[in-house]
C-alpha positions in Angstrom: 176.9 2.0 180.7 175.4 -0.4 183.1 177.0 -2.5 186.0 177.6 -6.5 185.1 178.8 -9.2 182.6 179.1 -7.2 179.8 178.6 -9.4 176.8 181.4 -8.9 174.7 180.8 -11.4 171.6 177.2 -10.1 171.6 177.7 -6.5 171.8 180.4 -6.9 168.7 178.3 -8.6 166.5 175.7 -5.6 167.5 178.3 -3.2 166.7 179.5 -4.8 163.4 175.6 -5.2 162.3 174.7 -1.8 163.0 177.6 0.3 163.1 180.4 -1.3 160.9 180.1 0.9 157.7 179.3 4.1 159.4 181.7 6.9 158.0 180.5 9.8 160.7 181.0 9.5 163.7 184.0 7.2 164.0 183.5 4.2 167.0 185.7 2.0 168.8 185.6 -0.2 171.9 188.3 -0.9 174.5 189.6 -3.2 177.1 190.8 -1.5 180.2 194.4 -2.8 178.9 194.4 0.0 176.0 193.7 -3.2 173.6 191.5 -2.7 170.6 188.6 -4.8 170.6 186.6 -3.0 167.8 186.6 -0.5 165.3 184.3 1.0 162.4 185.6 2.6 158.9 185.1 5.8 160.1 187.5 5.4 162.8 189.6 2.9 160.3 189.2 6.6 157.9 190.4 9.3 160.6 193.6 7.9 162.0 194.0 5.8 158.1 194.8 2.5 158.9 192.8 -0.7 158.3 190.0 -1.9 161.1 192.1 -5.2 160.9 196.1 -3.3 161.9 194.3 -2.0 164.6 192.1 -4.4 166.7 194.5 -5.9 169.0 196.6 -3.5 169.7 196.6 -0.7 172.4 195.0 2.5 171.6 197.3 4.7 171.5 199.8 3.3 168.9 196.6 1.9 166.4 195.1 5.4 166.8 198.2 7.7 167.3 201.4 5.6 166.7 202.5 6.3 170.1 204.4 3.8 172.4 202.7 5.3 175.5 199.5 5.9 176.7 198.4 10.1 176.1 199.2 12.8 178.8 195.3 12.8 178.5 193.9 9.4 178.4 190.2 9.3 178.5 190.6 5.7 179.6 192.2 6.8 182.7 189.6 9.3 183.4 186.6 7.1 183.4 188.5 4.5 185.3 188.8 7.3 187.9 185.4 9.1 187.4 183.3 5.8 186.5 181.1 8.5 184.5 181.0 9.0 180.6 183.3 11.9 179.6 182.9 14.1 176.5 186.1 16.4 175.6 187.0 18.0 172.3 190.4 16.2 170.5 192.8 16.8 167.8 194.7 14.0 166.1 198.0 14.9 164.7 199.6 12.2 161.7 202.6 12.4 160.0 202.3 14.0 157.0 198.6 14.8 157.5 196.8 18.1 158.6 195.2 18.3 161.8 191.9 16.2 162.3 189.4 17.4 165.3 186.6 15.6 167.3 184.6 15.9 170.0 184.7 12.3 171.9 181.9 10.9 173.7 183.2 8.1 176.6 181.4 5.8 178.2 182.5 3.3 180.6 181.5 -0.1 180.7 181.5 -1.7 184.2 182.1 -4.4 186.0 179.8 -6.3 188.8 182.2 -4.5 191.6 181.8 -1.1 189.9 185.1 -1.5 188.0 185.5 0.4 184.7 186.2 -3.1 182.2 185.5 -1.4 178.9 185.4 1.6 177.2 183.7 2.7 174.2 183.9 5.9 172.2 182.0 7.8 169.8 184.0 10.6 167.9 182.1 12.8 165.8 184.5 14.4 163.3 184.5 18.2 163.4 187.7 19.4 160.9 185.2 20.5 158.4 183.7 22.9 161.4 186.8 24.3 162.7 188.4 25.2 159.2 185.2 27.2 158.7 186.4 28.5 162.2 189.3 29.1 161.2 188.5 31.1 158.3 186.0 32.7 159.9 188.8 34.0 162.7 191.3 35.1 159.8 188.6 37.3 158.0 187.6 39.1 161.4 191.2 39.5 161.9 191.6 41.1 158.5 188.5 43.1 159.1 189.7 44.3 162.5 193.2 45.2 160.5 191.8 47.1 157.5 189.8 48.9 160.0 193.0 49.7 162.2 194.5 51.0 158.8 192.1 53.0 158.2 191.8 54.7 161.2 195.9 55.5 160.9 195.3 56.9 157.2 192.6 59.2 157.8 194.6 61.0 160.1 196.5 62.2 157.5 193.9 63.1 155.0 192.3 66.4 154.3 189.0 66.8 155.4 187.7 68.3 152.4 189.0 65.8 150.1 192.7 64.7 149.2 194.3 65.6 146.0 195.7 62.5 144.1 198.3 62.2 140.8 196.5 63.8 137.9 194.7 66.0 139.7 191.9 63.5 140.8 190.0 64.6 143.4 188.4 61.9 146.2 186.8 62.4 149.3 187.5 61.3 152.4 185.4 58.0 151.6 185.7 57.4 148.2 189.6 57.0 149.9 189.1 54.9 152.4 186.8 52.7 150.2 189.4 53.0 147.2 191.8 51.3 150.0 189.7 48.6 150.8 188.8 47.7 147.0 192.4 47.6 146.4 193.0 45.0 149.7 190.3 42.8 147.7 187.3 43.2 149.5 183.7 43.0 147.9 181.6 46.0 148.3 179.7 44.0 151.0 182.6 43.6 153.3 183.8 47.0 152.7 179.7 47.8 154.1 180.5 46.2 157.3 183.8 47.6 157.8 182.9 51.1 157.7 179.2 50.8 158.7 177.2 52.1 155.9 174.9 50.3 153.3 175.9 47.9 150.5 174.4 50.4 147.9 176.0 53.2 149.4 179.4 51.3 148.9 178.7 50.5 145.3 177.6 54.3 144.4 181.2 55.0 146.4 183.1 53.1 143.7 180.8 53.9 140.6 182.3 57.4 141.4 185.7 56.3 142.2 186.1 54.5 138.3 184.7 58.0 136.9 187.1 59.9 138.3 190.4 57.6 138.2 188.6 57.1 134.4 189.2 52.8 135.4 186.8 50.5 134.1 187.2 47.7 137.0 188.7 46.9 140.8 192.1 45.4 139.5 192.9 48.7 137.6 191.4 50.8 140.7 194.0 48.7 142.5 196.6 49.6 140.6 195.7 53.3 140.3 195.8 53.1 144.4 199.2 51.3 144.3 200.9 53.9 142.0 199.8 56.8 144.0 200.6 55.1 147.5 197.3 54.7 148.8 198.3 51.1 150.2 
């Protein structure tokens, strides 16, 4: 932000009038001493304590009930820099999961070029990165059932592989018995071995004639008994 007086009175009663009630993102503004000159309830929501505990106090023990200042303290940075900053952040609470944001800082200067103030916008991301998350545990899964795969058919006979009761299943009414048993839906099981849905769901219309099964759980089963997982 600008070079001079900045207004400080002013720019809170801006801040509560627009700003106050905003849930997403979360907003604070700083002195250079750490202290807490401002807060709105979505910052009061992501570190769960009341706008009124924290203004006041310094940063770092309203926002992360630390005694210190961070290792990285975006304060410190733009007091260096003189630049706004934008950085991705986790906040850790006891007895909480894991809370991410990416911060936007800007430094508020003084007539000498002297970083006075800081003020921060934090737009919440957990919702994103547990999608992320998710999204890194089913390629992993993917990528593992693949692997398996891979392993087993090395060990079955080309022509097909002769099960308990005499069944009979190809190679790929195996493989895709092994995935429906793992739990995944004809469509995953489609990217995981590269073919088309429909081909997938012929593949285990066939597989429940032949086991004589009526659904996946008992296909499951079926698989488990004869050690196909």
């Amino acid at each position: 932000m600008g070079q001079g007086n900045f207004p400080v009175t002013s720019a809170l009663s801006v801040f509560n009038a627009l700003f106050e009630d905003i849930a997403n993102p979360a907003m604070n503004l700083l002195r250079k001493d750490y202290t807490v000159l401002w807060a709105n309830k979505g910052m009061a929501a992501s570190v769960q304590k009341p706008v009124n505990e924290m203004i006041g106090r310094p940063c770092y023990q309203a926002f992360r009930r630390r005694e210190e200042p961070c290792e990285v303290c975006l304060l410190k940075i733009v007091s260096g820099t003189k630049q706004p900053y934008v950085v991705e952040r986790t906040l850790d609470l006891p007895g909480n999961e894991r809370q991410y944001g990416e911060v936007m800082a800007y430094p508020i200067l003084d007539d000498n070029g002297l970083v006075q103030f800081l003020f921060e916008i934090i737009t919440l991301l957990t919702g994103k990165k547990k999608d992320e998350e998710r999204h890194r545990r089913y390629v992993e899964s993917l990528e593992r059932a693949l692997g398996e795969l891979t392993t087993a058919g090395t060990k079955t006979v080309l022509q097909g592989q002769a099960l308990g009761e005499g069944v009979i299943l190809t190679v790929r009414e195996t493989e895709v018995l092994r995935l429906v048993a793992k739990g995944f839906s004809n469509r995953e099981i489609a990217s995981i071995l590269s073919i088309r849905p429909d081909t997938i769901k012929t593949h285990v219309k066939n597989i429940f004639y032949k086991l004589d099964v009526t659904d996946r759980t008992e296909a499951a089963v079926w698989a488990s008994l004869n050690r196909l997982i």
